[in-house]
C-alpha positions in Angstrom: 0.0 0.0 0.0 1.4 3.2 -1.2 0.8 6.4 1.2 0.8 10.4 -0.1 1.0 12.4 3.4 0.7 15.6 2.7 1.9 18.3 5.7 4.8 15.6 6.3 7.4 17.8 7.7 5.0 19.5 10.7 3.9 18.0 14.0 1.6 15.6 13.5 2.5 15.0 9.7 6.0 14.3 10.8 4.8 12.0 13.3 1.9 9.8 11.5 5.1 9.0 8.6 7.0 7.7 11.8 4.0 5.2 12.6 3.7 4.2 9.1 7.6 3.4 9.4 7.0 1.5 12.6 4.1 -0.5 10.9 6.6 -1.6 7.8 5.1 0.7 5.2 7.8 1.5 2.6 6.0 3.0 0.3 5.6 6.6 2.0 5.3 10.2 -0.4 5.7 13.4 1.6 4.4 16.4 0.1 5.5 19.8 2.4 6.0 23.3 1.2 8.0 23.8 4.0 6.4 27.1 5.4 6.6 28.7 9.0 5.0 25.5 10.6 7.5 22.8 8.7 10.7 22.1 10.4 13.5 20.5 7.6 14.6 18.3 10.5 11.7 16.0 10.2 12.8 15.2 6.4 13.6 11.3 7.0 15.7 9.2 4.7 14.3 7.0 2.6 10.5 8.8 2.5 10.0 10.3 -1.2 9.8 14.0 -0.7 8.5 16.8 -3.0 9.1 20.4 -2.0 5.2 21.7 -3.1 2.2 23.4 -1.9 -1.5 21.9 -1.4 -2.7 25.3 -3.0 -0.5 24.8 -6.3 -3.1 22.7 -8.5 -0.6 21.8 -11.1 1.8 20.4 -8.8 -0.7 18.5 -7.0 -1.7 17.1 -10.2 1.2 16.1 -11.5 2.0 14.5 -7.8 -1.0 12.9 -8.1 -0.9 11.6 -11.7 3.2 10.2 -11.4 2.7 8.4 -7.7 -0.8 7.1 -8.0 -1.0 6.2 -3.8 -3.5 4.8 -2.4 -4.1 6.8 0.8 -3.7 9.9 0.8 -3.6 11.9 4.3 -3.9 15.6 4.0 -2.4 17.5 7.1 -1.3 19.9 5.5 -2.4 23.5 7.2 -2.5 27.0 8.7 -3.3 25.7 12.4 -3.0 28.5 14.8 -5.8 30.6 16.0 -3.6 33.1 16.9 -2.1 33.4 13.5 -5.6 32.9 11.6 -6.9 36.3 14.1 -3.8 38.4 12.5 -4.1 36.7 8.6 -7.0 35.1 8.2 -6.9 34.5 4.3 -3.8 32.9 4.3 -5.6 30.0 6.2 -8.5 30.0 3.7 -6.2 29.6 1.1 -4.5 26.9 2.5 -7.4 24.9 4.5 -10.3 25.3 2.2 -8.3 25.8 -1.7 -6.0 23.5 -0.7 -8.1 21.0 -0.1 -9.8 21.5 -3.4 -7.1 21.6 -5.2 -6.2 18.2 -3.6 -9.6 16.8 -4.1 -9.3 18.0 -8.0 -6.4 15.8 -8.6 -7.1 13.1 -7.1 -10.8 12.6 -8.7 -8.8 13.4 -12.7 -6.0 11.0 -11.8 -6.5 8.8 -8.9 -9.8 8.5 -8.7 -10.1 4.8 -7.0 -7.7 6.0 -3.5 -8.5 6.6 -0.2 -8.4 10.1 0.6 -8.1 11.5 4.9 -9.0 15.4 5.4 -8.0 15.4 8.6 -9.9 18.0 10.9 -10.3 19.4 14.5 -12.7 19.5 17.3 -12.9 23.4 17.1 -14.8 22.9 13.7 -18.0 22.4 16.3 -17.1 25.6 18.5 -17.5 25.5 21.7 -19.7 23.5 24.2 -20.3 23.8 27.9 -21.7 20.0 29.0 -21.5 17.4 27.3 -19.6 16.6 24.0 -20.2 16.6 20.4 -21.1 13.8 17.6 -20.2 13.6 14.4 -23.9 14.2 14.2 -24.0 17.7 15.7 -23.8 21.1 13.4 -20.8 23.0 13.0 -20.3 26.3 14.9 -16.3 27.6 14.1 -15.6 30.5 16.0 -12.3 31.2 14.5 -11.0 31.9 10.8 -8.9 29.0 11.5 -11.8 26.4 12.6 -14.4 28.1 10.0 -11.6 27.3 7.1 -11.1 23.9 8.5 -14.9 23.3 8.7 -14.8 24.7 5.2 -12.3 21.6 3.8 -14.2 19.2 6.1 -17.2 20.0 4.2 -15.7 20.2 0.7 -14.1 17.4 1.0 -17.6 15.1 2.0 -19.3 16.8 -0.5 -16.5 14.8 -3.4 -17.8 11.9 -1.6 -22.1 12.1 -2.7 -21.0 14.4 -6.4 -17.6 12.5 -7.3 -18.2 8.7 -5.4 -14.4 9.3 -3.6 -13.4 7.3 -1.1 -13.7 10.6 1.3 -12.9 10.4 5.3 -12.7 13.3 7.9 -11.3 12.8 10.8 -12.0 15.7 14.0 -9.6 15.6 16.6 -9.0 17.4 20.1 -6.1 18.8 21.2 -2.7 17.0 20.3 0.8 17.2 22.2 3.9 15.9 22.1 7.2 15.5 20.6 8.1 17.9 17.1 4.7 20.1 17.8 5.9 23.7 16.9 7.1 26.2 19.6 3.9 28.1 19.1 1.4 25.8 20.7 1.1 26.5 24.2 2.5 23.3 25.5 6.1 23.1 23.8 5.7 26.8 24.2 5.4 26.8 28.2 8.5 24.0 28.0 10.7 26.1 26.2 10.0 29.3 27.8 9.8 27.6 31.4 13.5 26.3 30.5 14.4 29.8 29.5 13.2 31.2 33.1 10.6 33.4 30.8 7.0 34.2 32.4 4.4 31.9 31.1 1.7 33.6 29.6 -2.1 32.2 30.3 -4.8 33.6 28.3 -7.4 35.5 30.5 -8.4 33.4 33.8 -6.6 30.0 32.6 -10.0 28.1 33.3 -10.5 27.3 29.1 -10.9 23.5 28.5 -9.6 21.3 26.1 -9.4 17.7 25.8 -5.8 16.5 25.0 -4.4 13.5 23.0 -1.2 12.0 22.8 0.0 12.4 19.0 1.0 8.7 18.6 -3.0 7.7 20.0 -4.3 10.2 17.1 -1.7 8.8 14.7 -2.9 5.5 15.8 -6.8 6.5 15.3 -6.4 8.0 12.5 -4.6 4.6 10.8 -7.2 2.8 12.6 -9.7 4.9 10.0 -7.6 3.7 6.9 -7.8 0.5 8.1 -11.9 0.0 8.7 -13.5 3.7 8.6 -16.2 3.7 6.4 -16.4 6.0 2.8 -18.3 9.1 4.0 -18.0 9.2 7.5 -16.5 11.7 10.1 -14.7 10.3 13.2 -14.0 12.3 16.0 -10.9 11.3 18.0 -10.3 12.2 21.7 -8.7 10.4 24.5 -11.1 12.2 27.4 -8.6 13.7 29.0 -9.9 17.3 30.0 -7.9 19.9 31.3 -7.6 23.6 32.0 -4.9 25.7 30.0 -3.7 26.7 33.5 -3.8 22.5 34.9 -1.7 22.1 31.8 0.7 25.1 32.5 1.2 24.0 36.4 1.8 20.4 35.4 4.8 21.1 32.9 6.0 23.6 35.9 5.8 20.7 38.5 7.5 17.9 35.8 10.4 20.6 34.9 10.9 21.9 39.0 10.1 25.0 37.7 7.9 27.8 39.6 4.3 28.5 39.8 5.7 32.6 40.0 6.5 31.9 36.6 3.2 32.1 35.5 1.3 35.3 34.2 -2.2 36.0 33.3 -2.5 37.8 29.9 -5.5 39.8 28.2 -7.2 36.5 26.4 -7.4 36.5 22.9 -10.4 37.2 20.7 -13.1 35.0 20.7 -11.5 32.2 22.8 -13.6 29.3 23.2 -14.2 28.2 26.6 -14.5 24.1 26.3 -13.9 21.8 23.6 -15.3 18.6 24.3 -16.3 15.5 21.5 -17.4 11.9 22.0 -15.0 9.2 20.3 -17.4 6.8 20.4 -17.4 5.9 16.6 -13.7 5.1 16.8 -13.6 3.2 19.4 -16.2 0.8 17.9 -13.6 0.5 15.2 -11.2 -0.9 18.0 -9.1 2.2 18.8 -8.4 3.1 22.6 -5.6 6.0 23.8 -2.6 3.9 24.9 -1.2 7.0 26.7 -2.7 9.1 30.0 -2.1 12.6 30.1 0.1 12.2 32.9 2.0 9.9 30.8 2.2 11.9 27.4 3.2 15.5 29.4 6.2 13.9 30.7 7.7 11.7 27.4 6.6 15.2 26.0 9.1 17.4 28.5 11.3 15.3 28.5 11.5 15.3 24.6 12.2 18.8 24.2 14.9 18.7 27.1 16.5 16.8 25.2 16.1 18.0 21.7 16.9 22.1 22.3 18.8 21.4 19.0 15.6 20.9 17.2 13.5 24.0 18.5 16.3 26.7 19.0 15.9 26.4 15.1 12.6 27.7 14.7 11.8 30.0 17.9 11.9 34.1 17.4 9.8 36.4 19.8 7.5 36.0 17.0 7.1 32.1 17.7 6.8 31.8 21.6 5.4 35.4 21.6 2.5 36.0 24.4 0.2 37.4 22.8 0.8 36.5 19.1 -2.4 38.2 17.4 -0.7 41.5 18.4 2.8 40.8 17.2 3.1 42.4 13.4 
């Protein structure tokens, strides 16, 4: 089986071409246009790579049309709220024209694969009990979710006009090792190493549920494998926290200070809770391997280790605290 991953050299790109290693696939294609969010580290030997973006149509035809895969995984995004609140039509470019131009090539020249938009659990906004189904409407809040809703939807709708073999995955929060400096956990590490306050948006009390990236590698193979043409799965590993819980825990794992911390004006239009079932998934015979307590501390203890790999890509731009208001 021959696999196009698309988004290969970011966080969880970089990560699900690991797993396919692991699992004996040696037919991998990466396709990364190596922007802001792509770190050239997470090139591996061996995996076919093309230098190209998801918004170039041409290229992705001719991609397409010369490798002929037979899953093709598309993580390839803008994926920070922050950034999408200071350039919001870069991220429709990318997450909704992107995706058509990857849908466009695949249904002229590879018409018979298996094609992954892979989403996120902010596509349904925000939600104050309970948790949402693959059932429920979408509500985006941000220009990042709204333009990920946007390919989500795009994407099912090549499945009832075109017949492709079109799955969305939507999944919560993910951390762990490779994640850019940006995202508030690998931020708080790096800046918590650095003896730099920690900056929590507004009262710290937002909620998300967070995932391991090797469980929603694993999930979202698990999909390949048995998901069904059409359907959305949600992935989540029920592991609820708030962005200030997940601060204090990376402080307590690293011996750092809870002094360190400091309360910043929140961002616009936060979303207070996150929250979807996983349900579907599971039926499919997926379960989380790793608790949060678990994940946090391989995930510290990763970028310990590795200050090679983020020194790299960090700028007062990148672990910034209030990024929407740096130019």
């Amino acid at each position: 089986m021959k696999f196009l991953v698309t988004g290969g050299l970011g966080f969880i790109g970089t990560n699900f071409i690991r797993l396919l290693l692991k699992k004996g696939i040696k037919e991998i294609v990466n396709v990364d246009n190596m922007s802001y969010g792509s770190h050239p580290d997470n090139v591996i030997e061996g995996v076919k790579f093309y230098k190209a973006d998801i918004t170039d149509t041409k290229a992705m035809e001719e991609i397409i049309r010369n490798e002929k895969p037979d899953v093709i995984v598309n993580f390839a995004a803008e994926s920070h709220v922050d950034r999408s609140i200071v350039d919001p039509l870069s991220f429709v470019r990318t997450n909704v024209l992107g995706v058509a131009s990857l849908l466009e090539a695949v249904r002229k020249y590879d018409d018979n694969a298996r094609f992954i938009q892979i989403g996120t659990d902010e596509e349904y906004g925000e939600i104050f009990s309970g948790s949402f189904t693959e059932e429920d409407r979408l509500r985006p809040s941000s220009p990042y979710s709204a333009s990920k809703a946007g390919g989500s939807l795009l994407a099912l709708s090549y499945v009832r006009t075109y017949g492709l073999d079109v799955i969305v995955t939507r999944s919560s929060n993910n951390y762990g090792p490779y994640q850019f400096p940006e995202k508030l956990i690998p931020k708080t590490i790096i800046r918590a190493y650095l003896n730099m306050p920690i900056p929590v948006y507004g009262s710290g009390k937002n909620v998300r549920d967070w995932i391991f990236v090797e469980d929603n590698c694993e999930a979202i193979y698990t999909v390949i494998q048995k998901g069904k043409k059409g359907e959305i799965y949600n992935i989540s590993a029920n592991e609820e926290k708030t962005n200030l819980e997940v601060v204090k825990t990376v402080l307590k794992i690293m011996g750092k200070p809870e002094s360190l911390i400091k309360f910043v004006e929140d961002r616009p239009g936060h979303d207070f809770r996150y929250s979807i079932s996983s349900k579907k998934v599971r039926e499919l015979g997926w379960s989380p391997r790793y608790t949060f307590e678990e994940g946090i501390k391989i995930t510290v203890d990763w970028y310990l280790k590795n200050e090679w790999w983020w020194r790299k890509v960090i700028n007062e731009k990148v672990i910034a605290e209030t990024p929407w208001k740096v130019k």
